[in-house]
C-alpha positions as CSV (number, residue, x, y, z in Angstrom):
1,X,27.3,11.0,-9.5
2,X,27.8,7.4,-9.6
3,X,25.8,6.1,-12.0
4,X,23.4,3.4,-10.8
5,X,23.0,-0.5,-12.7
6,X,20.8,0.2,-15.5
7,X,20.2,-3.2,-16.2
8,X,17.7,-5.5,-15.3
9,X,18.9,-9.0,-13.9
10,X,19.0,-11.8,-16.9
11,X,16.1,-14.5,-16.5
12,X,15.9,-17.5,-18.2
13,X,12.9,-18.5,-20.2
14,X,9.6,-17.5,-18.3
15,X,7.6,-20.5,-17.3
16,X,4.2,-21.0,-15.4
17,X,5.3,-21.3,-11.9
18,X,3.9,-23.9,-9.3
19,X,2.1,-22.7,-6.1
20,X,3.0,-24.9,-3.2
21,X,-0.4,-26.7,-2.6
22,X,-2.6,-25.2,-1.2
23,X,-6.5,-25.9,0.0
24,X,-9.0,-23.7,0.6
25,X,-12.5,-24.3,2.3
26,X,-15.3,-21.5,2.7
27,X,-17.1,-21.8,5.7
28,X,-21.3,-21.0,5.7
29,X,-20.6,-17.8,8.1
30,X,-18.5,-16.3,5.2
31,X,-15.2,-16.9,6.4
32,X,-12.6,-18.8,4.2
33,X,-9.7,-20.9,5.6
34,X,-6.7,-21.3,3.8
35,X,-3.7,-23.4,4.3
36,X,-0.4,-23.5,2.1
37,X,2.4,-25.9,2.2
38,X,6.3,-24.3,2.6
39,X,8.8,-27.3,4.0
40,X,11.8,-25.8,3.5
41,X,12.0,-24.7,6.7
42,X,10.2,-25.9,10.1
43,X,8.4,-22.8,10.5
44,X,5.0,-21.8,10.3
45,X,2.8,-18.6,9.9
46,X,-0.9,-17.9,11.1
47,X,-2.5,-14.6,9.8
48,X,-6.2,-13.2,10.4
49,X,-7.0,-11.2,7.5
50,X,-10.2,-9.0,7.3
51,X,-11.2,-7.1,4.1
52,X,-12.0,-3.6,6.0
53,X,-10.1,-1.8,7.8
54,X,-9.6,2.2,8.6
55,X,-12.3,3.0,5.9
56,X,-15.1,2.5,9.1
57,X,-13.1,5.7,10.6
58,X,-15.3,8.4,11.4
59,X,-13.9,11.7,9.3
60,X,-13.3,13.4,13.1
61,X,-11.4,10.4,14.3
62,X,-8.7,9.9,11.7
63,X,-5.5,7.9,13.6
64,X,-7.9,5.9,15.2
65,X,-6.9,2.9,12.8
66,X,-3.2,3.7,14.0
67,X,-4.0,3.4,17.3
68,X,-6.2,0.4,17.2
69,X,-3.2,-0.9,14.9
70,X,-0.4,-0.3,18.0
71,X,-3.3,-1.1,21.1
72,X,-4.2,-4.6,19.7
73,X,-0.1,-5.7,20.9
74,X,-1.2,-4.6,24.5
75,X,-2.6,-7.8,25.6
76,X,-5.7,-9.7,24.9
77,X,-9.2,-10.8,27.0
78,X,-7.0,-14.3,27.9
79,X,-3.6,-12.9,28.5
80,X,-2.7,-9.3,29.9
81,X,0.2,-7.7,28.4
82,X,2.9,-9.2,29.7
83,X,1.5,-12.7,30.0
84,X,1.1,-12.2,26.5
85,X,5.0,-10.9,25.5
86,X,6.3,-13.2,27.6
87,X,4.3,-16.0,25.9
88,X,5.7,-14.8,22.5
89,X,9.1,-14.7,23.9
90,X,8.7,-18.4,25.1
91,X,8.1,-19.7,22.0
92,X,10.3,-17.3,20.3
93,X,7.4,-16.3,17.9
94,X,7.2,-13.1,16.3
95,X,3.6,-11.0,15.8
96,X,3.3,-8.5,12.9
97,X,0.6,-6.7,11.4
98,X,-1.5,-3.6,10.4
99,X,-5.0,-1.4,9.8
100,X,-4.8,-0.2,6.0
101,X,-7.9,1.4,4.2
102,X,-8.5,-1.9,2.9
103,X,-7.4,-4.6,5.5
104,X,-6.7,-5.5,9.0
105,X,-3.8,-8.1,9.4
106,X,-2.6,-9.8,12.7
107,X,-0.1,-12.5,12.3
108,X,2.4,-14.3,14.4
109,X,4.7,-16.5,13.3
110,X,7.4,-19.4,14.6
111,X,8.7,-23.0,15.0
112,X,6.2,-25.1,13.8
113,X,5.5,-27.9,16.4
114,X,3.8,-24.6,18.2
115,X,1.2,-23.9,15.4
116,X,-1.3,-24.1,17.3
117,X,-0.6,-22.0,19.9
118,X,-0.3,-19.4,17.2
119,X,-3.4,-19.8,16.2
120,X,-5.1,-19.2,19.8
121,X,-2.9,-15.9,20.1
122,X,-3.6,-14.4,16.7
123,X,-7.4,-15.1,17.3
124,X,-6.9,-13.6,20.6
125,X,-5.4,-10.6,19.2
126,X,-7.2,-10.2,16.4
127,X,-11.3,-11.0,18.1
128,X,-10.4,-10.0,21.1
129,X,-7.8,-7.5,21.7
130,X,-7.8,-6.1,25.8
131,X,-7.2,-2.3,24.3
132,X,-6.6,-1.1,27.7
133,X,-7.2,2.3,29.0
134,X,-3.5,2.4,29.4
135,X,-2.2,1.3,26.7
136,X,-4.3,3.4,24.2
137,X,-3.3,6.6,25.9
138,X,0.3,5.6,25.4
139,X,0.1,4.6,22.0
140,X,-2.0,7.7,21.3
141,X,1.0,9.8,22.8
142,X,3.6,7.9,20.1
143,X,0.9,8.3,17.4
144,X,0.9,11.9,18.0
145,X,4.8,11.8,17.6
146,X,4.1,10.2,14.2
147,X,1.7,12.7,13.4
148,X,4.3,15.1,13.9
149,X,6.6,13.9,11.9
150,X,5.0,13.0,8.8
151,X,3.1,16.3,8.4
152,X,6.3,18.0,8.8
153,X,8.5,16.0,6.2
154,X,8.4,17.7,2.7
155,X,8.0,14.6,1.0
156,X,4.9,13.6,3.3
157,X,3.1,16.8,3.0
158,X,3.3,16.1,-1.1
159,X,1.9,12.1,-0.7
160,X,-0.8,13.8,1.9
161,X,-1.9,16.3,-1.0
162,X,-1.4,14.4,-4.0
163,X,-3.9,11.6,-2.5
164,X,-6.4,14.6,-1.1
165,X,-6.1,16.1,-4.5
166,X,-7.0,12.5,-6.6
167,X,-9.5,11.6,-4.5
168,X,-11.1,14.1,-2.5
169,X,-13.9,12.4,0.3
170,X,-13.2,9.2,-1.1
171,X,-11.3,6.9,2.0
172,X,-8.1,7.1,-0.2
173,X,-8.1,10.7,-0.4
174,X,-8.2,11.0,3.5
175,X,-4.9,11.4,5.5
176,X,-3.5,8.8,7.9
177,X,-3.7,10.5,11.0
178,X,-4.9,14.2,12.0
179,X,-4.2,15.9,15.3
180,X,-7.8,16.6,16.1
181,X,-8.8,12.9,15.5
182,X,-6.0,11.8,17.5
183,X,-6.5,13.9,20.3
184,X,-10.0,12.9,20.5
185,X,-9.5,9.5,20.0
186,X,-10.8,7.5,23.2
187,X,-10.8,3.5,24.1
188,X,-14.6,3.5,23.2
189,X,-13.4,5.0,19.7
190,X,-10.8,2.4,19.4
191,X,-13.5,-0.6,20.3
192,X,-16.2,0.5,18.0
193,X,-13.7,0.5,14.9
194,X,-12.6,-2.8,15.9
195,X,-16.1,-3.7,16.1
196,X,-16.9,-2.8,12.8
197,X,-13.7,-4.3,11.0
198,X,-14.1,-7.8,12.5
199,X,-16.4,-10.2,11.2
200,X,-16.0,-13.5,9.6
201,X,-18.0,-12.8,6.6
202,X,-15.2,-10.5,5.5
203,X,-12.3,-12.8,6.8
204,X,-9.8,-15.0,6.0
205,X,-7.3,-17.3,8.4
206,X,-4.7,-18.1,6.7
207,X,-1.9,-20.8,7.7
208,X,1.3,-21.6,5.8
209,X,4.5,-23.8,6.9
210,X,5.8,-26.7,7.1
211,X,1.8,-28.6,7.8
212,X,-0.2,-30.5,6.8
213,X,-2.5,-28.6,4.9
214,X,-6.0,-31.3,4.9
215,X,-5.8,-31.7,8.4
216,X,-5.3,-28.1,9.3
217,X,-7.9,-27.2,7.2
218,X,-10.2,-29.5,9.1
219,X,-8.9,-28.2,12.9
220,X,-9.7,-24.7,11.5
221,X,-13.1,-25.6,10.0
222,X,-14.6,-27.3,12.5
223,X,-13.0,-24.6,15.2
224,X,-14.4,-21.4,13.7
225,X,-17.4,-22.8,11.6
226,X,-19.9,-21.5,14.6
227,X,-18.2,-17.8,14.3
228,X,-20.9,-15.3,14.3
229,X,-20.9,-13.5,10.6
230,X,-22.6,-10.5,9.1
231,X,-22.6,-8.8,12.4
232,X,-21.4,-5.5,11.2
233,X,-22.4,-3.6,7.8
234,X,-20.3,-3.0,5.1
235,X,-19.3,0.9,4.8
236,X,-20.4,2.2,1.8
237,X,-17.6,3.3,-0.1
238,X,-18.4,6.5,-2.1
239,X,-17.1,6.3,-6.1
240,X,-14.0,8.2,-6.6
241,X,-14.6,11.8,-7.9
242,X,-12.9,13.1,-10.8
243,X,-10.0,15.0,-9.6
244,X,-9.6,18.3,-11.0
245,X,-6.6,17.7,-13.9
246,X,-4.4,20.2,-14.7
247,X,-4.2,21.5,-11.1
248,X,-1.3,22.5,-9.2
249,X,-1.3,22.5,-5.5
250,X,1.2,24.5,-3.9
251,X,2.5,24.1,-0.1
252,X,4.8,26.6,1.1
253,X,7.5,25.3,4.0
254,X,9.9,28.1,4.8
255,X,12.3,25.8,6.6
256,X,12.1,23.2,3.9
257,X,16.2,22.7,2.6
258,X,14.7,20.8,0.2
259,X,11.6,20.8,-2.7
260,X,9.5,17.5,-3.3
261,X,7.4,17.6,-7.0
262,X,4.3,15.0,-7.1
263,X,2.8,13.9,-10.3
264,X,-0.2,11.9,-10.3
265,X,-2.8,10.4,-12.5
266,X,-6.0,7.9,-12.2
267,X,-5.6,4.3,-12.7
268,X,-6.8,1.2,-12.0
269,X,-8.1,-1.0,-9.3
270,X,-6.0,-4.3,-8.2
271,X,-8.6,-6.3,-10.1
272,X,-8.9,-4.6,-13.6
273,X,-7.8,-6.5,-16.6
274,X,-5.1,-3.6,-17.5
275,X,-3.1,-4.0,-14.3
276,X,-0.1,-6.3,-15.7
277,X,0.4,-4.6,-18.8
278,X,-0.1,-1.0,-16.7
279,X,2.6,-2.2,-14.5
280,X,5.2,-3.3,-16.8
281,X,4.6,0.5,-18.6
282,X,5.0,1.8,-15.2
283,X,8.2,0.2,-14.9
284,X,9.7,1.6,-17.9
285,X,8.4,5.0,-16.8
286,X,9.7,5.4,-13.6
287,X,10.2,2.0,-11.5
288,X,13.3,1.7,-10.9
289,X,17.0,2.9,-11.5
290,X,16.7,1.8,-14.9
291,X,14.0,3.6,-15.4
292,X,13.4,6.4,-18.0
293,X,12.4,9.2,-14.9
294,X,15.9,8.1,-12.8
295,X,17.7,8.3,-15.9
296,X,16.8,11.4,-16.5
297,X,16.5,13.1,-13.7
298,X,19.4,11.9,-12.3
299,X,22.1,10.2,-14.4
300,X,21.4,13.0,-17.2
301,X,20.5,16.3,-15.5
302,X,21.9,15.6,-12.0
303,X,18.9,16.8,-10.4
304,X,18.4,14.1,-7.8
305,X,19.6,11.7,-5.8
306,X,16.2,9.4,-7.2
307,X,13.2,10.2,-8.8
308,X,10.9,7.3,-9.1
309,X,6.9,6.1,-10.0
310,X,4.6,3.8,-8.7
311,X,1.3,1.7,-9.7
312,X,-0.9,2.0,-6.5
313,X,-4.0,-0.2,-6.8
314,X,-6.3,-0.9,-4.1
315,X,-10.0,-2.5,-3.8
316,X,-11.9,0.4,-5.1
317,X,-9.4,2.5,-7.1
318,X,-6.0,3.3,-8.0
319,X,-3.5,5.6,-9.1
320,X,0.1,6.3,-11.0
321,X,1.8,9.0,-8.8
322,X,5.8,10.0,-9.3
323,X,8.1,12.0,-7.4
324,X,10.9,14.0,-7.1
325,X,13.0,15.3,-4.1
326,X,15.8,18.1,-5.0
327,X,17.0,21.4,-4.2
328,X,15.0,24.2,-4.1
329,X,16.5,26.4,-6.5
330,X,16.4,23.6,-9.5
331,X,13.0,23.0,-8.8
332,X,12.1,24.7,-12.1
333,X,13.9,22.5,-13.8
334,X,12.9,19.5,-11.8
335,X,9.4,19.9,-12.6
336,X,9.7,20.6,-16.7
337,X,12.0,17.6,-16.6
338,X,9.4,15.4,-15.3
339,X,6.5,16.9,-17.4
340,X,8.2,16.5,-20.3
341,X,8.6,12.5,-19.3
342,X,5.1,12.1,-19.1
343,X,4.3,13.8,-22.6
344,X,7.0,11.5,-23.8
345,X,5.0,8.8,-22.2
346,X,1.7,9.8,-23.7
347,X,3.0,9.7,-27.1
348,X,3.5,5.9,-26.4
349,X,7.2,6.0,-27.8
350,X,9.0,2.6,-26.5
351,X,11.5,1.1,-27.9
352,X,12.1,-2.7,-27.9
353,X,15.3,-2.8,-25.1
354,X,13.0,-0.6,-22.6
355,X,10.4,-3.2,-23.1
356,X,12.5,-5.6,-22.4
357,X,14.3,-4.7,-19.5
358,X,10.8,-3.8,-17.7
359,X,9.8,-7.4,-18.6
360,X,12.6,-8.9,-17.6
361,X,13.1,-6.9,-13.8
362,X,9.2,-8.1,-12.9
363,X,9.8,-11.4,-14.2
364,X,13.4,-11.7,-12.2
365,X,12.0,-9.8,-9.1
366,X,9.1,-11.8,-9.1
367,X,10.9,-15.1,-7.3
368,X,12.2,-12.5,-4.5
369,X,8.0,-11.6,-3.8
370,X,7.2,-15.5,-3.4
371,X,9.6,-17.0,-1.6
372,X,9.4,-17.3,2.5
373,X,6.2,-17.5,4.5
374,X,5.6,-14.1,4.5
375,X,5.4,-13.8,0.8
376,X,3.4,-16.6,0.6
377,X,0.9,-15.2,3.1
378,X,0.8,-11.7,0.9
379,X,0.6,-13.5,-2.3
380,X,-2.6,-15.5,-0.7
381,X,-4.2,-12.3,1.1
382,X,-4.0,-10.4,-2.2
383,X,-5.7,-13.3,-3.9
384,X,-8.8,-13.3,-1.4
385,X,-8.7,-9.8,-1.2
386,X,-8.9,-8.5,-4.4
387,X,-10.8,-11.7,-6.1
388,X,-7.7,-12.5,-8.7
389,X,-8.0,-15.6,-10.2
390,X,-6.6,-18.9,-9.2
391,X,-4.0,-18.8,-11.6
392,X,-2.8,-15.3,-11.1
393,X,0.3,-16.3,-9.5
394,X,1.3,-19.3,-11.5
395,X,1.0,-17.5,-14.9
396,X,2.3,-14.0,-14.1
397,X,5.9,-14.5,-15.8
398,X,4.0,-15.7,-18.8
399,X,1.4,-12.4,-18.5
400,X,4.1,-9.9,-18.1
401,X,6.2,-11.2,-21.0
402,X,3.4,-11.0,-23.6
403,X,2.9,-7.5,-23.1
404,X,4.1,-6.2,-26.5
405,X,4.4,-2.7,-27.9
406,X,1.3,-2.4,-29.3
407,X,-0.5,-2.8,-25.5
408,X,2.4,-0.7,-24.2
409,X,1.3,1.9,-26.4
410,X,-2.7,1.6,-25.5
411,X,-1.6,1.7,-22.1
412,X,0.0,5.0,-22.5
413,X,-1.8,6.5,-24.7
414,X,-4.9,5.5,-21.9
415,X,-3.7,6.1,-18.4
416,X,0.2,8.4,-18.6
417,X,-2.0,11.9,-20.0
418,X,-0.5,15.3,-19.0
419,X,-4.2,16.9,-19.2
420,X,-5.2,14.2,-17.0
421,X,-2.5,14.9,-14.5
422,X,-2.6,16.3,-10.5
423,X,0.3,18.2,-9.3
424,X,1.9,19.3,-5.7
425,X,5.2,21.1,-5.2
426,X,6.1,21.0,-1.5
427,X,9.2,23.1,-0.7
428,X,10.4,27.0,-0.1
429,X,8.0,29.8,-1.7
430,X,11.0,30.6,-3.3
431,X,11.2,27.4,-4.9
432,X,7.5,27.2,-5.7
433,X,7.1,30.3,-7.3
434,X,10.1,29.0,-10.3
435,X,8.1,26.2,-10.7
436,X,4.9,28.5,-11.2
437,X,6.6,30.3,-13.9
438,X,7.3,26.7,-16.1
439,X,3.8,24.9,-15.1
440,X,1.6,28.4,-16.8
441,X,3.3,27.5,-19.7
442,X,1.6,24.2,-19.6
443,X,-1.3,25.1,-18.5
444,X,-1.8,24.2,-15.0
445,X,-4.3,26.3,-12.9
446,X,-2.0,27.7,-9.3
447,X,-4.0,26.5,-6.2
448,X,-2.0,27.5,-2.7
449,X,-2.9,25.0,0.5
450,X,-1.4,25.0,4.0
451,X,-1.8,21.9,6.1
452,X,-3.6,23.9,8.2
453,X,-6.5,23.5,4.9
454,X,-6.3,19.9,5.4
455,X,-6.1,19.6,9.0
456,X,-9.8,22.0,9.0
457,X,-11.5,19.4,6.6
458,X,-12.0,17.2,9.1
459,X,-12.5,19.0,12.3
């Protein structure tokens, strides 16, 4: 194999970095306005945020959130569907967005001089979509394809399990989509979760471009200060179990050509004082290809093509998960290759280049993430939405270099713990029944699940 760059991109000194100014305003119905100025280019960007999103599904109804997600582009109360493309087209705007457990997003962006026109079509869309009959049958049809397709994919089937297996009823345990709750999934279904996402006590409009940002501030103020608020409850969100550890779950796919291993362990919530130091850990572990799990797997053992990790941390909870795609008959291998990783891991050995490399990619990558309107917008949303403070931006270079060995080794010795850790193997039974053989030897207790099991849970 051609081995991959192993080394991170050289950075100069790290330095507190200015945000573009920025002015926020919180409205008495809840609702905070935000508007950031970016004048390197005459564009502009207006996003409706709202801090809910799929986690009002009911359990029988799972997709729903897809399908409201796809619907909402389908016109609004003010312009039918192809008023409404057309209108896009005129301007040459471009409309994005999405339903996560978390969040509902609707944003349009373009030229400037037409800002406010993008701010009556994202409030259209995103108050007061049309969801027509039509159009949600369609988009149930291509959700249905999706369905399809992700529950067929090895490495889908291990994401779907690992995430039932960390957090059981708990929303981040619960699968995108299931073919019951798509198939049962009406217009009515489709208004009612909209319903119960949008309110302006949980939202945020958000504007960044070339503006003025006092007197857009003021337009948006003194446009939505009358919104309605606290109109719809906040789901209760249940507190995450604690996943069984030391568990295997096993999914047999006859037609697989391929195996994928998943690894996963609790972690922390977006907001938790542990995240920066947890991440730069995570990137000597396994994020990216200079990584010690790509290394090893790959560049040393020729296992894989990739094998990677990722910090995943929401509102209420997060997790380290890593994973492994490679053939089925070195799946054995595969898996004792990345077990023994993590023990290496928990025994919190780092040396000083491996610290410094992970430093110095997060640090270098970090321009890439806020540049552009749209990473402006996510750097503001994820602000808001997870209640960072204001500085949390500016500073970051500064946090991630401090992290020295001695918190890379209490973070470690914390969070990356083999008797804390949740396995899947996805793959042919005859690849699944070598990597049986290795994980008794450490332990792990052999639990055998068909997608079948998951699609019953929430019939």
């Amino acid at each position: 194999m051609i081995p991959f760059p192993s080394q991170p991109p050289l950075t100069g000194e790290p330095r507190d970095w200015s945000f573009p100014r920025m002015l926020t305003r919180d409205l008495p119905n809840g609702l905070r306005v935000t508007a950031i100025e970016s004048s390197s280019l005459p564009i502009a960007q207006v996003r409706w945020v709202f801090g809910s999103g799929r986690i009002h599904e009911a359990r029988n109804r799972l997709g729903s959130g897809l399908v409201l997600q796809r619907a909402m582009r389908h016109g609004t109360k003010n312009l039918d569907a192809r008023t409404f493309a057309e209108r896009l087209d005129q301007y040459g705007a471009r409309m994005a967005g999405g339903v996560t457990i978390d969040s509902s997003i609707v944003s349009i962006s373009g030229v400037s001089q037409h800002l406010w026109t993008y701010v009556d079509m994202a409030t259209d869309v995103a108050l007061e979509p049309a969801l027509p009959k039509i159009a949600a049958v369609a988009e149930r049809m291509k959700a249905l394809q999706i369905h399809h397709h992700e529950w067929s994919r090895v490495d889908n089937i291990a994401a779907l399990w690992l995430a039932r297996s960390l957090y059981g009823e708990h929303p981040y345990g619960l699968p995108r989509t299931t073919l019951a709750g798509l198939e049962q999934t009406t217009v009515e279904d489709l208004e009612a979760l909209h319903h119960s996402i949008v309110d302006p006590h949980r939202g945020l409009i958000l504007v960044v471009g070339k503006i003025e940002v006092d007197s857009v501030v003021q337009r948006l103020a003194d446009r939505f200060g009358d919104l309605p608020s606290n109109t719809t409850p906040v789901p209760m969100v249940p507190t995450v179990p604690q996943a069984e550890p030391k568990t295997m779950v096993m999914v047999s796919v006859e037609a697989a050509e391929t195996t994928t291993i998943g690894m996963g362990l609790p972690a922390v919530a977006r907001n938790h004082e542990d995240y920066t130091a947890l991440r730069v850990v995570n990137q000597v572990f396994g994020g990216s290809a200079s990584s010690r799990l790509f290394r090893t797997l790959r560049d040393k053992l020729g296992l894989s093509y990739g094998a990677y990790s990722a910090l995943d941390s929401g509102r209420y909870a997060g997790d380290l998960t890593a994973y492994v795609t490679l053939d089925p008959y070195r799946a054995d291998q595969g898996f004792s290759a990345l077990y023994e990783e993590l023990e290496v891991m928990a025994s919190g050995s780092f040396s000083d280049a491996e610290l410094d490399h992970a430093r110095r990619f997060l640090m270098g990558s970090f321009p890439q993430r806020a540049t552009g309107l749209a990473g402006l917008s996510t750097l503001a949303t994820a602000s808001w939405m997870h209640d960072l403070p204001d500085d949390v931006w500016s500073n970051l270079q500064l946090r991630v270099n401090s992290v020295d060995q001695g918190q890379a080794v209490d973070m470690a010795s914390r969070w990356f713990l083999p008797e804390e850790s949740t396995w899947v193997v996805v793959g042919p039974q005859h690849s699944l029944s070598s990597v049986e053989a290795r994980a008794a030897t450490k332990g792990l207790k052999i639990v055998y699940r068909t997608m079948k099991d998951l699609e019953d849970a929430f019939i």
